[in-house]
KEZAFI-401706 format. One record per residue (C-alpha): y, x, z; residue in three letters. Coordinates in pm, whole numbers, plus 50000, padded with zeros to 5 digits. Each point is the difference from the previous one (the first is absolute). Layout:
<pavexs>
YXZAla/...
</pavexs>
This chain:
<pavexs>
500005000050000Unk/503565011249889Unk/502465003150257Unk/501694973249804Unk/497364976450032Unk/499695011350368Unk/503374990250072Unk/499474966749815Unk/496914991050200Unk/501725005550313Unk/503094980149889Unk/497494974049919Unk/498514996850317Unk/499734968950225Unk/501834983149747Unk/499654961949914Unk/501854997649705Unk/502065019349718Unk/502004981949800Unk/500564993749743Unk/496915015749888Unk/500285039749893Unk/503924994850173Unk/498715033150222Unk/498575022849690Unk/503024989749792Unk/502255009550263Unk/498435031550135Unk/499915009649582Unk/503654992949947Unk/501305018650319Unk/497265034349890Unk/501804999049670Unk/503124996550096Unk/499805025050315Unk/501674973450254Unk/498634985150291Unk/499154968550043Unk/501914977350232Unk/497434981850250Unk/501914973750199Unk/498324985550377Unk/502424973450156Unk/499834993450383Unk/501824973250177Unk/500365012650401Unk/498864969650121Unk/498555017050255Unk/500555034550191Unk/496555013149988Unk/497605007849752Unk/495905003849972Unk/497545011349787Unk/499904970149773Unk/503685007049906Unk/499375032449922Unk/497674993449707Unk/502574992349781Unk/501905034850160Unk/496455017349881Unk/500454991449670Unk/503065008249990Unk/499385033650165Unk/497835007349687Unk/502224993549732Unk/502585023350203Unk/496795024949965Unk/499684998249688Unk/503805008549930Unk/501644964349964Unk/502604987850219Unk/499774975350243Unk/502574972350041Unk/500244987650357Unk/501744966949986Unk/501144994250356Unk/500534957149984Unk/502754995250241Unk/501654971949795Unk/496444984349934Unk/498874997850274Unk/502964977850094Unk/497854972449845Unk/496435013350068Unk/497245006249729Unk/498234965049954Unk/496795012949896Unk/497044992550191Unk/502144975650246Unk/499604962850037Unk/503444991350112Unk/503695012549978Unk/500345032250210Unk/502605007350271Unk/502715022649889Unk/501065027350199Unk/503095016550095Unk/501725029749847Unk/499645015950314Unk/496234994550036Unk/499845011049626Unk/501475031650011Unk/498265008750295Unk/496874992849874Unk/500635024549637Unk/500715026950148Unk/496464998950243Unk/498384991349680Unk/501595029249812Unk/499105026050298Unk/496174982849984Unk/499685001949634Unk/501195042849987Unk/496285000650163Unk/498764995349665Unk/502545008349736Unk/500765032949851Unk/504215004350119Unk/500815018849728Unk/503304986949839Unk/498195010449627Unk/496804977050101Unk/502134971650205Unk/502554977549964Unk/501284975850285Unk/502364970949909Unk/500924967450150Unk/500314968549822Unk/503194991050123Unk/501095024249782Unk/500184976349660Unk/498764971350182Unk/503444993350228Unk/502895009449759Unk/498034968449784Unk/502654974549906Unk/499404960449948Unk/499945008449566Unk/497475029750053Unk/497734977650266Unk/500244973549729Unk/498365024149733Unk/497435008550193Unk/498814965050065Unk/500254999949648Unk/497405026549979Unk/497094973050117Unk/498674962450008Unk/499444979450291Unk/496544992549852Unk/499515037849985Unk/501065001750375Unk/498014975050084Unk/496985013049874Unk/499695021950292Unk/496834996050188Unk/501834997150337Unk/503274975449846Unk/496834978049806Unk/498494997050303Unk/502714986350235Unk/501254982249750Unk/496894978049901Unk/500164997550359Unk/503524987150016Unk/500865027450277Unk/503385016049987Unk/501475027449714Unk/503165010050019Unk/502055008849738Unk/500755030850129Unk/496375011150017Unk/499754994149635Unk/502595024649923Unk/497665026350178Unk/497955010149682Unk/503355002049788Unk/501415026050259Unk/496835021349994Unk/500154999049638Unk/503475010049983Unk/499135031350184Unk/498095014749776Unk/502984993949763Unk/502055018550227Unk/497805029650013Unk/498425002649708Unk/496364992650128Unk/497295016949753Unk/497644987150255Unk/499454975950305Unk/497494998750243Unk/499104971050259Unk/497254987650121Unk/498244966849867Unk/502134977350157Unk/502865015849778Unk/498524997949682Unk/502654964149934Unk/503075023450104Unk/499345027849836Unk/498884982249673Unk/503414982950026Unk/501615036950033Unk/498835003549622Unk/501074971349892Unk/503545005250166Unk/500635031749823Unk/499424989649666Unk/502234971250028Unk/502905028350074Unk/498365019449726Unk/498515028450180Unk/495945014949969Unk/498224978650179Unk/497295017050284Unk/496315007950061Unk/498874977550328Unk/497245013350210Unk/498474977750254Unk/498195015850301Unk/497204987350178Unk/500894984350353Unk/498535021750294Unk/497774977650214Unk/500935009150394Unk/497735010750245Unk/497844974649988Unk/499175002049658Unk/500854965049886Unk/503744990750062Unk/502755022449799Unk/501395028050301Unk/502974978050169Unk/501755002750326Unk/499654963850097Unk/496005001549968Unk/499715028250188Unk/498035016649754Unk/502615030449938Unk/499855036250015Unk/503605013350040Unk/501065029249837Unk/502005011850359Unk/497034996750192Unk/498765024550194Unk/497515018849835Unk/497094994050249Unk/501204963249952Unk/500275004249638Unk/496135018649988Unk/498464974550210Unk/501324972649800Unk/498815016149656Unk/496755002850177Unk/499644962150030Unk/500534986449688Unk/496594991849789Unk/498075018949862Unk/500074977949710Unk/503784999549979Unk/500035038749997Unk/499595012049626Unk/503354976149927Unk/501645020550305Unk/499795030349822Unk/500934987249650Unk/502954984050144Unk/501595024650239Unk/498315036149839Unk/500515021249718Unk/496615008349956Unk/499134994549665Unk/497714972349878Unk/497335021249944Unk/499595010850317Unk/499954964850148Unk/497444993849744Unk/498055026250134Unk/500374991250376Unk/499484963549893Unk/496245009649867Unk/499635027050290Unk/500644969250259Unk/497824973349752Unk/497055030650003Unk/500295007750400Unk/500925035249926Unk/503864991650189Unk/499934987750317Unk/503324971950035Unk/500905012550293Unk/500185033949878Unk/501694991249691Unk/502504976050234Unk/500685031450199Unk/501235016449684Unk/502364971649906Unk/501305001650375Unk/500495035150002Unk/501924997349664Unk/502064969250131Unk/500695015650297Unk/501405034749879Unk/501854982049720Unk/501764982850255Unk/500455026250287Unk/498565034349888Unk/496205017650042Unk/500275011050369Unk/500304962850092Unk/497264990649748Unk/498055017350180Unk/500264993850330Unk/499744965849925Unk/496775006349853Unk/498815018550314Unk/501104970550218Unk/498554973149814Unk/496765019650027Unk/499985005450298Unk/500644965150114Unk/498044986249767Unk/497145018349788Unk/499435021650338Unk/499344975850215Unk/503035008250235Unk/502064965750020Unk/502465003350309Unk/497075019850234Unk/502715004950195Unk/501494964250048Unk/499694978050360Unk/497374977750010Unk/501564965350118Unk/497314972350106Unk/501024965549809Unk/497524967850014Unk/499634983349757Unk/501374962750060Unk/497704968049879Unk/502464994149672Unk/499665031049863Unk/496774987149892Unk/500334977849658Unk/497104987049860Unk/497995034750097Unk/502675023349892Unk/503065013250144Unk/503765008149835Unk/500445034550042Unk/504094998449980Unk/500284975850281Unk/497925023650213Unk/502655029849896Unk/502774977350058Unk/498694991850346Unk/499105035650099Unk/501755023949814Unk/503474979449954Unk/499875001349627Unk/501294971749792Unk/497054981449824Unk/501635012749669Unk/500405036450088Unk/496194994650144Unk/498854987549659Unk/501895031649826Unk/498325026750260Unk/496484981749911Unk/501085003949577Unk/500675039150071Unk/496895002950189Unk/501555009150323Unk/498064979150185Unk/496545007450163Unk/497404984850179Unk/497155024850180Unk/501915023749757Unk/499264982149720Unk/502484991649767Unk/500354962549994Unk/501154981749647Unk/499954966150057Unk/501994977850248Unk/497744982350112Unk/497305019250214Unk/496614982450111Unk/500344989950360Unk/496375008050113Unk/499535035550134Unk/504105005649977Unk/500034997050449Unk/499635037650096Unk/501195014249682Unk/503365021349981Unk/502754988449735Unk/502365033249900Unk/503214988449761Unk/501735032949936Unk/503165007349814Unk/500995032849876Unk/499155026550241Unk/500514977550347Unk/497324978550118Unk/501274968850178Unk/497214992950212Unk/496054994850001Unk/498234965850110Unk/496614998450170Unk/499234962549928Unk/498144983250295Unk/498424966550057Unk/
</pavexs>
């Protein structure tokens, strides 16, 4: 394999769509020929301070287009997120204040430098309210101009509420239109996204040719499924692995996650070409690659990409020895707890309410310590929240979190 067609494959990678079809091979063509790079645009509304792995997909990709000598466009949405990307949402969203806003960009732009090369050749940081708030009333009208309202409404999300005759406003229709106008604005070759931007960014094209520019390659990225393997990574299930974390946090959660779900972990958040996942993919299929062992590789990777090798690790060593060693909190007071006649539903028992009760956890916090496997019963980690009841009396629960133990229960009748 060229290193053409290595860089191509790994451009590729963990990508839903490309369109329109050949968009990427016509564009990588014209910008070899020509000797430019390519302009790769990622917008980012800071509707939030903090950001996880899942958000960092779409930073991956970009990372790798930066790597391959293209520049990446940063598009920092503080005048988007005003009105709040629709997608995905079944009703209108709060909007925030400028205050909240701003604060929020600049923890987002401090988060995302954990991934992105900082070189001013390689990266390019703008904010939308750049072109979008000198807009006047005749400029707003030609962009409206630029669409359909049976266009706009052909968004899953819009189609959805509004066979269901729940609220749109007007001003979430605009949405698309403003993503689409910045790609005017910069001069997008490319855009990336994830699946649930495929609408916007399709619009993007379809906005710059109506103001007669080229219009750009979309790439769609696959959604990364949070630690439980099912739901995509969000804060509000719980199933999130945060890029701040501390690393033996960050290790242990990594840990956790399926072994199913962990062949997309690496083609989402890695650089590791797609022949080597092919490879590991048969070597786990044949029984030649343990998961943990290969999981232990992904959190050692995660965790010095995110801190640095010395804390890789050490994380490593404390996860072992809390876990594949056999030496969960030896060190931790033994507090006797009975077991009260509730506890017991239908021959089983809820294993957050017991860490609740005991250890003064919130049930949700319980449920996320069980997720990470940080939980352990006769040091043995537990999965499941709900534990058989029969033969639990006399056995000792250990919930740990990072390198402090909270306490040990000896379970008695």
């Amino acid at each position: 394999m060229t290193d053409s067609e290595q860089t191509r494959s790994t451009l590729i990678q963990g990508c839903v769509d490309i369109l329109p079809d050949g968009g990427l091979d016509a564009r990588l063509a014209v910008a070899a020929k020509e000797g430019r790079q390519l302009r790769v645009k990622l917008g980012v509304d800071p509707t939030a301070p903090d950001i996880h792995l899942g958000h960092t997909v779409v930073l991956t990709k970009l990372r790798q287009f930066q790597d391959a000598g293209h520049k990446a466009v940063l598009i920092i949405g503080d005048y988007t997120a005003r009105i709040g990307d629709p997608s995905g949402v079944s009703k209108t969203r709060p909007q925030l204040s400028p205050e909240a806003i701003e604060a929020n960009a600049l923890t987002y732009q401090e988060q995302a430098w954990k991934v992105l090369d900082q070189d001013p050749e390689k990266l390019e940081v703008r904010r939308n309210s750049e072109w979008l708030e000198p807009l006047r009333l005749p400029d707003v009208f030609k962009l409206l101009s630029a669409s359909t309202v049976a266009r706009i409404l052909e968004r899953d999300d819009f189609e959805k509420r509004f066979n269901a005759s729940e609220s749109i406003s007007m001003l979430e229709t605009l949405y698309p239109l403003l993503q689409g106008y910045d790609s005017v604005a910069i001069d997008a070759d490319i855009e990336l996204g994830g699946t649930d931007q495929k609408f916007n960014m399709l619009m993007g094209r379809t906005v710059q040719e109506y103001y007669g520019k080229p219009p750009q390659t979309v790439m769609t990225l696959e959604i990364l499924p949070g630690t439980d393997g099912v739901q995509r990574m969000s804060k509000s299930t719980g199933n999130y692995i945060g890029v701040t974390e501390a690393p033996d946090e960050m290790f242990g959660k990594v840990m956790s996650i399926p072994d199913d779900a962990m062949v997309l972990y690496f083609q989402l958040l890695t650089s590791r070409a797609a022949s080597e996942i092919g490879e590991m993919r048969e070597a786990l299929a044949g029984g030649t690659l343990h998961p943990r062992d290969a999981k232990a590789a992904l959190a050692r990777e995660l965790v010095a990409r995110f801190h640095d090798e010395e804390a890789a690790a050490a994380a490593e060593q404390h996860f072992n020895e809390l876990f594949r060693d056999k030496k969960l909190s030896a060190d931790a007071d033994l507090v006797d707890c009975p077991l009260e006649a509730g506890d017991n539903e239908d021959g089983s028992v809820y294993l957050p309410k017991l860490l609740e009760r005991w250890f003064g956890l919130s049930r949700s916090e319980a449920r996320r310590r069980i997720e990470q496997g940080g939980v352990a019963i006769n040091d043995e980690q537990v999965r499941s929240q709900n534990v058989p009841f029969e033969g639990l009396a006399g056995s000792t629960i250990k919930a740990g979190k990072s390198t402090k133990f909270h306490g040990s229960i000896t379970l008695k009748d």
